[in-house]
PDB file of N, H, CA, C and O in Angstrom:
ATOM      1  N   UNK A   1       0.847  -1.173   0.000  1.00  0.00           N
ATOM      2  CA  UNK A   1       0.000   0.000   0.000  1.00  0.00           C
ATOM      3  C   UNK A   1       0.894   1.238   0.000  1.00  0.00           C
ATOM      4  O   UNK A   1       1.943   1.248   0.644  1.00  0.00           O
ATOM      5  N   UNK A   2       0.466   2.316  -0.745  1.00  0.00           N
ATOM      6  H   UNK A   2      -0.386   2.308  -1.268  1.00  0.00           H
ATOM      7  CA  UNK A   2       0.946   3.179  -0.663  1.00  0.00           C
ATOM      8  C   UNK A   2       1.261   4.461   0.506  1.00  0.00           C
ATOM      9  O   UNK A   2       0.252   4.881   1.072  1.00  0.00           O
ATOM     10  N   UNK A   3       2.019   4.825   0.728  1.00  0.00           N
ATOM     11  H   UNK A   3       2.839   4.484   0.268  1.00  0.00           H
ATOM     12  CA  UNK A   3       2.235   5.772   2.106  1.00  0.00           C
ATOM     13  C   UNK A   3       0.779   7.058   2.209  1.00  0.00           C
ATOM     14  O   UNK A   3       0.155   7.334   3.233  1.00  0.00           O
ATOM     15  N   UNK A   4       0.601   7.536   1.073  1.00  0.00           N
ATOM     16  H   UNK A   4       1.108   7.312   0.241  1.00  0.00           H
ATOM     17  CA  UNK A   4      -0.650   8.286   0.774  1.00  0.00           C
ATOM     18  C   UNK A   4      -1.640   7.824   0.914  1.00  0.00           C
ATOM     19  O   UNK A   4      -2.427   8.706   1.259  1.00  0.00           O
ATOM     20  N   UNK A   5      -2.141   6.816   0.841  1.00  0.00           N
ATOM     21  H   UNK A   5      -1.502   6.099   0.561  1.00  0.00           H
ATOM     22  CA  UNK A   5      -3.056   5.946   1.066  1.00  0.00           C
ATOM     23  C   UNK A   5      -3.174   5.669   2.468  1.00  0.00           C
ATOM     24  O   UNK A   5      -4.353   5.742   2.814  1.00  0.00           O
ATOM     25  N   UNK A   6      -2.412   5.385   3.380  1.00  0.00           N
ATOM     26  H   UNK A   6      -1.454   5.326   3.099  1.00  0.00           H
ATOM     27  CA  UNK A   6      -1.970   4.807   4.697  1.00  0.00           C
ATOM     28  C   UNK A   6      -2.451   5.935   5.562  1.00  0.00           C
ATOM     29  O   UNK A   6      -2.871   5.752   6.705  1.00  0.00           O
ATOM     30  N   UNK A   7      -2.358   7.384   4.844  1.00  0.00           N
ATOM     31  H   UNK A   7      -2.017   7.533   3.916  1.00  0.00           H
ATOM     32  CA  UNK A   7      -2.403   9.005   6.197  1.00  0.00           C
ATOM     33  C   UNK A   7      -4.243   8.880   6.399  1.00  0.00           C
ATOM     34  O   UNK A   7      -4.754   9.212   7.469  1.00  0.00           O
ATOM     35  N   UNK A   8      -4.945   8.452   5.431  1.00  0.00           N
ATOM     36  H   UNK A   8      -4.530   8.182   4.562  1.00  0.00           H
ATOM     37  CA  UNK A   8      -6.360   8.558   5.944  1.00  0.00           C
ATOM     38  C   UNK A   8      -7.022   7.867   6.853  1.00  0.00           C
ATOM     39  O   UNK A   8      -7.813   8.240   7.719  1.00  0.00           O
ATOM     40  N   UNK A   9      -6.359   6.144   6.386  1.00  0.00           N
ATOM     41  H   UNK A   9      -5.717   5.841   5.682  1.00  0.00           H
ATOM     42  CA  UNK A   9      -6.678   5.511   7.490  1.00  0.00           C
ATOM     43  C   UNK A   9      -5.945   5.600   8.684  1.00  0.00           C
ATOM     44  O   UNK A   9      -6.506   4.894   9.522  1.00  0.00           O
ATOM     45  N   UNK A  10      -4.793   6.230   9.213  1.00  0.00           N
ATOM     46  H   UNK A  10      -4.338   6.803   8.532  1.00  0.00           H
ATOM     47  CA  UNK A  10      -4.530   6.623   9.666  1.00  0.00           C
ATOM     48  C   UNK A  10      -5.311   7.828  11.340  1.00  0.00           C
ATOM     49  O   UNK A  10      -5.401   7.718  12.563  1.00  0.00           O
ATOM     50  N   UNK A  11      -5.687   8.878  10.215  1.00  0.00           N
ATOM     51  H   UNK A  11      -5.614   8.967   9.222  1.00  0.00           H
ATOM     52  CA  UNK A  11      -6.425   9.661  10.611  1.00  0.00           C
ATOM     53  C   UNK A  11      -7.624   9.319  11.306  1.00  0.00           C
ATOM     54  O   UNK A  11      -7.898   9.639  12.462  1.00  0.00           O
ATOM     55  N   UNK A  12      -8.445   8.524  10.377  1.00  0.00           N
ATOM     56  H   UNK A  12      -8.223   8.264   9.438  1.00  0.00           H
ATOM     57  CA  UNK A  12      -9.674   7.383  10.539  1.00  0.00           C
ATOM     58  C   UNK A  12      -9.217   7.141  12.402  1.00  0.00           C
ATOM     59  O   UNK A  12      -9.511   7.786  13.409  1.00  0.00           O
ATOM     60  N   UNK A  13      -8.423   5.952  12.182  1.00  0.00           N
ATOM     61  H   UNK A  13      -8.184   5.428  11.365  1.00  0.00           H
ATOM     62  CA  UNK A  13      -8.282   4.839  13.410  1.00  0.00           C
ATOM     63  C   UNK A  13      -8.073   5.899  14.297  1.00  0.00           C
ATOM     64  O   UNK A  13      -9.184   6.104  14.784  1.00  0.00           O
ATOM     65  N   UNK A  14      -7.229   6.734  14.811  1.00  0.00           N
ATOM     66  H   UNK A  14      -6.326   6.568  14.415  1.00  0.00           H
ATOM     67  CA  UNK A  14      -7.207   7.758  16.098  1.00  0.00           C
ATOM     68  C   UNK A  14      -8.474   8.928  16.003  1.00  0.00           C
ATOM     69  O   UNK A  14      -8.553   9.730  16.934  1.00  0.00           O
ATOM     70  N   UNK A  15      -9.333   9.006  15.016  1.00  0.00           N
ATOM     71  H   UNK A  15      -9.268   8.355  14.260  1.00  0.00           H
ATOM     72  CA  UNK A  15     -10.681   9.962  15.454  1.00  0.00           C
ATOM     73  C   UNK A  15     -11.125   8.887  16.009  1.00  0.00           C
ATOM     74  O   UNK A  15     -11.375   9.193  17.175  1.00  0.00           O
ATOM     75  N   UNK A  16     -11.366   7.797  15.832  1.00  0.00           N
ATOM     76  H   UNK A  16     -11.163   7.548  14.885  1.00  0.00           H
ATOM     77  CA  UNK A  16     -12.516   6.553  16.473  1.00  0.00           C
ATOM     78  C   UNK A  16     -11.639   5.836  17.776  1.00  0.00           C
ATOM     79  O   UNK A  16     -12.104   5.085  18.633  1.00  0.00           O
ATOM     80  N   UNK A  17     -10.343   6.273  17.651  1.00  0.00           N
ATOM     81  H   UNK A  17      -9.965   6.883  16.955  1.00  0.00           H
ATOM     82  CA  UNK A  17      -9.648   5.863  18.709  1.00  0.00           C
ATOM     83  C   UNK A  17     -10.002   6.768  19.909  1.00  0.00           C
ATOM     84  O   UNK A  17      -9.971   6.249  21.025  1.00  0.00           O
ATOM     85  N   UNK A  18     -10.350   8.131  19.784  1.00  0.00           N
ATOM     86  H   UNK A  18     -10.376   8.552  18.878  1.00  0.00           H
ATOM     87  CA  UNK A  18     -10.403   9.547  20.441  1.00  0.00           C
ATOM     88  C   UNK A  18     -12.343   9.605  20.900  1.00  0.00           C
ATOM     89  O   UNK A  18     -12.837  10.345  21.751  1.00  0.00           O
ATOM     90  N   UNK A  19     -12.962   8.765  20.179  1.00  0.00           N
ATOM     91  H   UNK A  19     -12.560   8.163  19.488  1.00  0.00           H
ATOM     92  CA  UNK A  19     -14.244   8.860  20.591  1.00  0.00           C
ATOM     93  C   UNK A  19     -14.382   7.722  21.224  1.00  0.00           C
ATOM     94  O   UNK A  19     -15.374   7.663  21.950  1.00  0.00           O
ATOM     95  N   UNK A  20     -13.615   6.674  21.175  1.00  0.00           N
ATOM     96  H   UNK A  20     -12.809   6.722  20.585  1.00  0.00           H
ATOM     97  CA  UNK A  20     -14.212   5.755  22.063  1.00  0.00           C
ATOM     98  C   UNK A  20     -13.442   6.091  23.238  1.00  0.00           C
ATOM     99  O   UNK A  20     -14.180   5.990  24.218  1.00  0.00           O
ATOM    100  N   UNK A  21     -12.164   6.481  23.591  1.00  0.00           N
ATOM    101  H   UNK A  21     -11.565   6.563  22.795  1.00  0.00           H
ATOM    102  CA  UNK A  21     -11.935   7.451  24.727  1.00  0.00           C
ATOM    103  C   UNK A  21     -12.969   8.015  25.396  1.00  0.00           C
ATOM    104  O   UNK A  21     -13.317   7.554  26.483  1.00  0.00           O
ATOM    105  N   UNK A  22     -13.616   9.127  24.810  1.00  0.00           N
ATOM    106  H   UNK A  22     -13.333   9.502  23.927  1.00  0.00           H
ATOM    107  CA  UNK A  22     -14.735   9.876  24.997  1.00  0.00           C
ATOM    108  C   UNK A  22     -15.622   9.133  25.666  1.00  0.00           C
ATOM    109  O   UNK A  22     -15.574   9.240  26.892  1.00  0.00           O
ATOM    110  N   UNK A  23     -16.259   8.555  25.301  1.00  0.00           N
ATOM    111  H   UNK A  23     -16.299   8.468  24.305  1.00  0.00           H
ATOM    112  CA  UNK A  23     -17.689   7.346  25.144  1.00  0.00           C
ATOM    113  C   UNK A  23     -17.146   6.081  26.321  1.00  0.00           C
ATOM    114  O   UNK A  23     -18.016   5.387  26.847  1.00  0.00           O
ATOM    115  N   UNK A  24     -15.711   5.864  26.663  1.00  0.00           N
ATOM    116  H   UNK A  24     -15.005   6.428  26.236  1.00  0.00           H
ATOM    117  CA  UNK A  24     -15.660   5.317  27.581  1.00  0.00           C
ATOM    118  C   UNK A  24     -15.569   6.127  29.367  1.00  0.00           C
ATOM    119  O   UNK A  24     -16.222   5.708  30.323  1.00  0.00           O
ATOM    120  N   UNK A  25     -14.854   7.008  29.404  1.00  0.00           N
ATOM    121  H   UNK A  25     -14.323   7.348  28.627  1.00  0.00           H
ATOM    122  CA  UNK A  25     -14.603   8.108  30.005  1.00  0.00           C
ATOM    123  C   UNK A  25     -16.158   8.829  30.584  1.00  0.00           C
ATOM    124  O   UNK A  25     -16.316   9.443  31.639  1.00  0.00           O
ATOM    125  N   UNK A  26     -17.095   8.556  29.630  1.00  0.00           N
ATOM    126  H   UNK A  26     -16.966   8.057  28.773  1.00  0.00           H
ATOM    127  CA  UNK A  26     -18.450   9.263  30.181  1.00  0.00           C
ATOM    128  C   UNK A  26     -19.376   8.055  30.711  1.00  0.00           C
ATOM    129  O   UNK A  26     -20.266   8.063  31.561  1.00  0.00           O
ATOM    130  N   UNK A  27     -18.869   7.033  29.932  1.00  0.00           N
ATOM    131  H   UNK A  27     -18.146   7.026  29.241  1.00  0.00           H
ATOM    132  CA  UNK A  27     -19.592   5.750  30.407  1.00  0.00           C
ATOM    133  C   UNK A  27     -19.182   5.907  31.911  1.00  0.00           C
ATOM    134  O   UNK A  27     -20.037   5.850  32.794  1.00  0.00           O
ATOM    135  N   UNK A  28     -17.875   6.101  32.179  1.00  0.00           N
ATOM    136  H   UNK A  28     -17.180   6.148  31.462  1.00  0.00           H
ATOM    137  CA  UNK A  28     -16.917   5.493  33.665  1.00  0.00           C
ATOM    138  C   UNK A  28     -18.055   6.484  34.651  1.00  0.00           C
ATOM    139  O   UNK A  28     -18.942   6.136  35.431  1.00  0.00           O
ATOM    140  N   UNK A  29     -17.533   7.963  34.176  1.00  0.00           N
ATOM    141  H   UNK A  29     -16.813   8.246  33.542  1.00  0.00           H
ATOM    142  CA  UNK A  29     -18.290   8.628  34.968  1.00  0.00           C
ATOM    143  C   UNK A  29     -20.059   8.607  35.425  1.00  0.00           C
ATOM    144  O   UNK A  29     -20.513   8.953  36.516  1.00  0.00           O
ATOM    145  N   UNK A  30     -20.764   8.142  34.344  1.00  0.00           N
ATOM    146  H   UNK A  30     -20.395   7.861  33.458  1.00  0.00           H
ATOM    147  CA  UNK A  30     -21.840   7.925  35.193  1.00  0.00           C
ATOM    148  C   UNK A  30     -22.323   6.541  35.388  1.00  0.00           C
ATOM    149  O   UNK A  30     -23.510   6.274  35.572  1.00  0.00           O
ATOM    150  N   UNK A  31     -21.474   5.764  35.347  1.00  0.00           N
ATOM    151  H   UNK A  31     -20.509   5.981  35.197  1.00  0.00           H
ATOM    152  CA  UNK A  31     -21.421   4.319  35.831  1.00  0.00           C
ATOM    153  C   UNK A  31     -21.184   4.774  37.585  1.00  0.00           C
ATOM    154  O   UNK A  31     -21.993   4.330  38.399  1.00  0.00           O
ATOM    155  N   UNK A  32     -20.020   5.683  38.063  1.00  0.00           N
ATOM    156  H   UNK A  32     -19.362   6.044  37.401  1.00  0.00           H
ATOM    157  CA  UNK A  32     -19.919   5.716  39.040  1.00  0.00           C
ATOM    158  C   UNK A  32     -20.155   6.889  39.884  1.00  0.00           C
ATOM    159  O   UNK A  32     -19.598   7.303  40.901  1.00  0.00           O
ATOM    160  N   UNK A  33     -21.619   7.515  38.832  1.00  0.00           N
ATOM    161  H   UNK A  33     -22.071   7.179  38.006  1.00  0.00           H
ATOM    162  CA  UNK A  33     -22.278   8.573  40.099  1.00  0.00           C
ATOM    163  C   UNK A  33     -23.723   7.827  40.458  1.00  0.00           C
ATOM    164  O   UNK A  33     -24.398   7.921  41.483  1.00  0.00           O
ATOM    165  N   UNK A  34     -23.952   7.067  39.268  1.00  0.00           N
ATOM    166  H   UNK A  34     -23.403   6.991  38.435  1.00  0.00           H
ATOM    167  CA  UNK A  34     -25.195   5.886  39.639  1.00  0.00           C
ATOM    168  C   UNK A  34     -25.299   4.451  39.910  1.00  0.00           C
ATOM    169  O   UNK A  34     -26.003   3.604  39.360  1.00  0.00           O
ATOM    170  N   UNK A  35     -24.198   4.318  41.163  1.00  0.00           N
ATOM    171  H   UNK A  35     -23.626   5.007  41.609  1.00  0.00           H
ATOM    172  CA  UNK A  35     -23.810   3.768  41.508  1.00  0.00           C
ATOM    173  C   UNK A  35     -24.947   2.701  42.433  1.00  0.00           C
ATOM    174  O   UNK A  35     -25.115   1.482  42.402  1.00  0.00           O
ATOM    175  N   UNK A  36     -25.539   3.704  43.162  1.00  0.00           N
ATOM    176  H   UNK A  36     -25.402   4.694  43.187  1.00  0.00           H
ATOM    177  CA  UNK A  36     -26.984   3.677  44.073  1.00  0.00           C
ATOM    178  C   UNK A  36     -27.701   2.388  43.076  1.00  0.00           C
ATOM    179  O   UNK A  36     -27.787   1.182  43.309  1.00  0.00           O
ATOM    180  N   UNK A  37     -28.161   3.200  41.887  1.00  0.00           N
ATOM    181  H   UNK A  37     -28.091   4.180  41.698  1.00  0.00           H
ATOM    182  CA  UNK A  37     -29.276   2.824  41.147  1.00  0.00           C
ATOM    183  C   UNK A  37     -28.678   1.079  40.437  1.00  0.00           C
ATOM    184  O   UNK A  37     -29.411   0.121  40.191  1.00  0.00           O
ATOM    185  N   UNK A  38     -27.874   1.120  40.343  1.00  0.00           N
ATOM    186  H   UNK A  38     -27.279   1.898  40.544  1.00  0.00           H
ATOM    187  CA  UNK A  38     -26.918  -0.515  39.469  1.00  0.00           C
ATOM    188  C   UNK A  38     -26.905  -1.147  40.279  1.00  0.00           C
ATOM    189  O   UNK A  38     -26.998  -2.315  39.900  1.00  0.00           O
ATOM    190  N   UNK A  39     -26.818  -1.026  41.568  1.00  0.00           N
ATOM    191  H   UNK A  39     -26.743  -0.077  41.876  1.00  0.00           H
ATOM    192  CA  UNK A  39     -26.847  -2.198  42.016  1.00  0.00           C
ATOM    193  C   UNK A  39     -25.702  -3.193  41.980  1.00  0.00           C
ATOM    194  O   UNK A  39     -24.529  -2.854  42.141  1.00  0.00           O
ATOM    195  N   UNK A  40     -26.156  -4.612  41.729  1.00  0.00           N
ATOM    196  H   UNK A  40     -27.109  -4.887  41.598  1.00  0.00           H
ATOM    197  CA  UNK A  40     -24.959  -5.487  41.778  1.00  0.00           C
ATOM    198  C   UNK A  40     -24.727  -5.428  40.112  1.00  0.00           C
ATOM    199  O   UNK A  40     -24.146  -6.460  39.775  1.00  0.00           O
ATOM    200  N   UNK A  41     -24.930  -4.762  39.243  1.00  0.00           N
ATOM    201  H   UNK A  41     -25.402  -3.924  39.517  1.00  0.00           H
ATOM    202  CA  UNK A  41     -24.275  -4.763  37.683  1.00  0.00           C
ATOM    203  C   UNK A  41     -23.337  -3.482  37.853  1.00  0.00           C
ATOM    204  O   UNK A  41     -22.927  -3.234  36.719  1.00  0.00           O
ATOM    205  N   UNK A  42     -22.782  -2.502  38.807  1.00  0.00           N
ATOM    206  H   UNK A  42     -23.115  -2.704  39.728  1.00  0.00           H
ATOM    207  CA  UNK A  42     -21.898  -1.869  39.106  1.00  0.00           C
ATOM    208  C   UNK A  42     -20.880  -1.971  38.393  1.00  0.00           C
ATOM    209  O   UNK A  42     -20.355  -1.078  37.728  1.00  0.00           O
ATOM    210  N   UNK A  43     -20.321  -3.872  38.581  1.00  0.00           N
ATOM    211  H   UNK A  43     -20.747  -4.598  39.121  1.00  0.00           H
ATOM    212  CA  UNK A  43     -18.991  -4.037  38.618  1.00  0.00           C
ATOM    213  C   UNK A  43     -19.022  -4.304  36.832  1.00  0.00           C
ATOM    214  O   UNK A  43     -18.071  -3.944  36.137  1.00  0.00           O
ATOM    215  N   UNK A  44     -20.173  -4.937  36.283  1.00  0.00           N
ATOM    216  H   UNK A  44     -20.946  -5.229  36.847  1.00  0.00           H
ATOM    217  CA  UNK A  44     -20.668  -5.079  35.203  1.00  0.00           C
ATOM    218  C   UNK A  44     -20.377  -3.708  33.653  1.00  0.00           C
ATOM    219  O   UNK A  44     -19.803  -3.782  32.567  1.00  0.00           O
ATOM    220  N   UNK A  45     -21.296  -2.378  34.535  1.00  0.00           N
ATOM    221  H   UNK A  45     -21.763  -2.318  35.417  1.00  0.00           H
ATOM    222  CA  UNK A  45     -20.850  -1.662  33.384  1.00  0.00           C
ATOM    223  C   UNK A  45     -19.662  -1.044  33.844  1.00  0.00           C
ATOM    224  O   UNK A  45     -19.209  -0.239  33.030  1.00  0.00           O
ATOM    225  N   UNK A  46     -18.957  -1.176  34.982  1.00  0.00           N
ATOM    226  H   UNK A  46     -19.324  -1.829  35.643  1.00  0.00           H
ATOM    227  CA  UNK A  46     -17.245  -0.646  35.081  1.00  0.00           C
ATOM    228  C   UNK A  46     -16.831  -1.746  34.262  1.00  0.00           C
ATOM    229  O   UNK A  46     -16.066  -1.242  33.438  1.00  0.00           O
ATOM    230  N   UNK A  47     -16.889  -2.546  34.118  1.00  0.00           N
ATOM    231  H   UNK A  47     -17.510  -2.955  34.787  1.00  0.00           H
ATOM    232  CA  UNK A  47     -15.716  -3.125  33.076  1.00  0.00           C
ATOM    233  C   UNK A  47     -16.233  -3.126  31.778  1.00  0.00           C
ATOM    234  O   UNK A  47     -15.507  -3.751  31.004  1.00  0.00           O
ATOM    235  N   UNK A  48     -17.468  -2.532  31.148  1.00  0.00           N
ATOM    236  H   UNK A  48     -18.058  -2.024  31.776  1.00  0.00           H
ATOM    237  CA  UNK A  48     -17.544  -2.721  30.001  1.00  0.00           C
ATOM    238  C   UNK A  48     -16.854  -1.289  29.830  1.00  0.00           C
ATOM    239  O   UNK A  48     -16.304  -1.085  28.747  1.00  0.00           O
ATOM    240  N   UNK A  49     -16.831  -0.332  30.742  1.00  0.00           N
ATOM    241  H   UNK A  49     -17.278  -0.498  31.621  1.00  0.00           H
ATOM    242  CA  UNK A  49     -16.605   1.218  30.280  1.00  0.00           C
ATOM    243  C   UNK A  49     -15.287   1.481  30.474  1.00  0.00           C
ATOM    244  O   UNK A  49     -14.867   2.540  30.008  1.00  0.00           O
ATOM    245  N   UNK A  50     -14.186   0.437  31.319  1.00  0.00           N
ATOM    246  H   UNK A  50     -14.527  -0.424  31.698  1.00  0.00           H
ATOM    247  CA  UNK A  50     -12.682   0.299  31.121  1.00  0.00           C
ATOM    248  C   UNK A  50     -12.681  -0.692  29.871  1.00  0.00           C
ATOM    249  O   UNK A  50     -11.611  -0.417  29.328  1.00  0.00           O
ATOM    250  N   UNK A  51     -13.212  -1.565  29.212  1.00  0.00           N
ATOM    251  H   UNK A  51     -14.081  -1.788  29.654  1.00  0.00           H
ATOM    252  CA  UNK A  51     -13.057  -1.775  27.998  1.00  0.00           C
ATOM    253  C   UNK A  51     -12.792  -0.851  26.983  1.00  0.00           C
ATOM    254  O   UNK A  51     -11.689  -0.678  26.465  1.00  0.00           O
ATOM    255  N   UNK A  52     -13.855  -0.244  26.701  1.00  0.00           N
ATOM    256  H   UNK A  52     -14.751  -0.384  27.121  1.00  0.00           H
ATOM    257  CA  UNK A  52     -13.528   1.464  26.087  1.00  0.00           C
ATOM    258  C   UNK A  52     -12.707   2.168  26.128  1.00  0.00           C
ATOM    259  O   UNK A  52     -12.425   2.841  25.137  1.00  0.00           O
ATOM    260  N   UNK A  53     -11.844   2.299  27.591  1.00  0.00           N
ATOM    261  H   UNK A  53     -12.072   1.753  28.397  1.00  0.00           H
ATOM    262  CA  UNK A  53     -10.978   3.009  27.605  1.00  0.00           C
ATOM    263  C   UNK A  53      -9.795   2.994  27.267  1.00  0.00           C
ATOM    264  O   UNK A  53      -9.023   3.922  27.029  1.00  0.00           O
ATOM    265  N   UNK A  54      -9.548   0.980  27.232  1.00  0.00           N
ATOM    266  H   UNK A  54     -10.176   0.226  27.425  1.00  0.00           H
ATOM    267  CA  UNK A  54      -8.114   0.678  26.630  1.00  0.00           C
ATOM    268  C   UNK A  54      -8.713   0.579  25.284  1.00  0.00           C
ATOM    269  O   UNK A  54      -8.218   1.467  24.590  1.00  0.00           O
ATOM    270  N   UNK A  55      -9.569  -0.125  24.618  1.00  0.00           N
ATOM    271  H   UNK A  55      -9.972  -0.846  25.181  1.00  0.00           H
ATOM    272  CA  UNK A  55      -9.989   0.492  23.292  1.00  0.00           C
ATOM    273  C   UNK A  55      -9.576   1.552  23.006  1.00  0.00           C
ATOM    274  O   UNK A  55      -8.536   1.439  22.357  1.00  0.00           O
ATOM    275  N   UNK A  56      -9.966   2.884  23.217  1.00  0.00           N
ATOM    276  H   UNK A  56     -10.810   2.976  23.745  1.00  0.00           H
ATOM    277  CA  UNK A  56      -9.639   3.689  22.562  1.00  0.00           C
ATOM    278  C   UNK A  56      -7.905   4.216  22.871  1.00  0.00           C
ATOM    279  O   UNK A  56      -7.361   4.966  22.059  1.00  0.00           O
ATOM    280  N   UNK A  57      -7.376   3.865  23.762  1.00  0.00           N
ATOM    281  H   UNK A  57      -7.817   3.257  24.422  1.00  0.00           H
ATOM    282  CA  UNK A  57      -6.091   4.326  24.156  1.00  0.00           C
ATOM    283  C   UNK A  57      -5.086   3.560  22.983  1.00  0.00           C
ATOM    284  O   UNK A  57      -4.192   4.100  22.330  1.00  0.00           O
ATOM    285  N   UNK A  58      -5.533   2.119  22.935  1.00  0.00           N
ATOM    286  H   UNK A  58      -6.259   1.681  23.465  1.00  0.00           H
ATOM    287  CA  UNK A  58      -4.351   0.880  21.739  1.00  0.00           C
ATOM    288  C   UNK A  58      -4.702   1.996  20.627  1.00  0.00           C
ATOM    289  O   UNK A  58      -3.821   2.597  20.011  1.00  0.00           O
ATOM    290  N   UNK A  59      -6.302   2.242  20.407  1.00  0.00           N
ATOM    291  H   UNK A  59      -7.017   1.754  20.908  1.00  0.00           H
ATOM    292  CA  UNK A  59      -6.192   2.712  19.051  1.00  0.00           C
ATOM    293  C   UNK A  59      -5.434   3.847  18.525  1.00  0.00           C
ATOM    294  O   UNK A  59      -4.953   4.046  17.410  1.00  0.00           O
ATOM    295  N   UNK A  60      -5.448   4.751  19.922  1.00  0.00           N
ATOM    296  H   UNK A  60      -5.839   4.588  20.828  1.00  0.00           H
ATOM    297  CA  UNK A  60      -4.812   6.234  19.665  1.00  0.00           C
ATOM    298  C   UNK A  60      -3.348   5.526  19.804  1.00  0.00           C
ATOM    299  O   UNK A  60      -2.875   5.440  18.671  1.00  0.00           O
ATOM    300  N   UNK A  61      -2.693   5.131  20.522  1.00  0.00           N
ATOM    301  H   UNK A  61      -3.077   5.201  21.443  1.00  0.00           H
ATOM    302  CA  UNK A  61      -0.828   4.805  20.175  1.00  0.00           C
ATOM    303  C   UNK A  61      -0.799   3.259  19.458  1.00  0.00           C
ATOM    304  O   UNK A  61      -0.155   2.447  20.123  1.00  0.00           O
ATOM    305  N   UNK A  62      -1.186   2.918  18.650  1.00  0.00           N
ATOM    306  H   UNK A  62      -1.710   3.578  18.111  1.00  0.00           H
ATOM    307  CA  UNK A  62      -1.199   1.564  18.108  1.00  0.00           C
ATOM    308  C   UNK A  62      -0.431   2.124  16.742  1.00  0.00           C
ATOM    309  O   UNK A  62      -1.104   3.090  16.382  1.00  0.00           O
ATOM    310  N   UNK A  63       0.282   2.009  16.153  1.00  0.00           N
ATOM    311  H   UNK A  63       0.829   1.225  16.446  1.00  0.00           H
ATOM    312  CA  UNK A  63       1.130   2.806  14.786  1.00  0.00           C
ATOM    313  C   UNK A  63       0.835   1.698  13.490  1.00  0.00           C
ATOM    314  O   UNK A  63       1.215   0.530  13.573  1.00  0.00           O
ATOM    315  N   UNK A  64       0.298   2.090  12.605  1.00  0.00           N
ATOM    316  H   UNK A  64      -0.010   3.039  12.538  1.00  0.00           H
ATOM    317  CA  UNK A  64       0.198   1.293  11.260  1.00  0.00           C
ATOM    318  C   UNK A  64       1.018   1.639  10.966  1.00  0.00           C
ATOM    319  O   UNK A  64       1.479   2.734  11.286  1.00  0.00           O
ATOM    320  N   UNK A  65       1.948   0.140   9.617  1.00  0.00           N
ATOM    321  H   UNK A  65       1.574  -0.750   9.357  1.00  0.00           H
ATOM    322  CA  UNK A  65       2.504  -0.098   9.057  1.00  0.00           C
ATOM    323  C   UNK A  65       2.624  -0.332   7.491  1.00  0.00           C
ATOM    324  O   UNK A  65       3.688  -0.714   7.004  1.00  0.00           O
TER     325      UNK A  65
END
């Protein structure tokens, strides 16, 4: 593949790397102000919303080749 070719997807993978940041980060936070209301799935959406967060972190420093 060509190097020109490579800068979009590029670009691509760290905007979606940078929103699932986002989208995990807001998950975290009101996973753990409604804390009350979850109950015993607490521990449930904390780990789906630290999923997200290394999601989006590999994607933002992950380097194509």
């Amino acid at each position: 593949m060509s190097e020109e070719g490579s800068f979009g997807i590029e670009i691509a993978e760290r905007f979606f790397g940078f929103l699932l940041l986002i989208i995990g980060v807001l998950a975290m936070y009101f996973t753990l102000t409604s804390a009350n209301a979850l109950g015993g799935f607490l521990g449930f959406f904390g780990f789906l919303s630290l999923v997200l967060l290394v999601l989006g972190i590999i994607m933002i420093t992950v380097k194509i080749e």
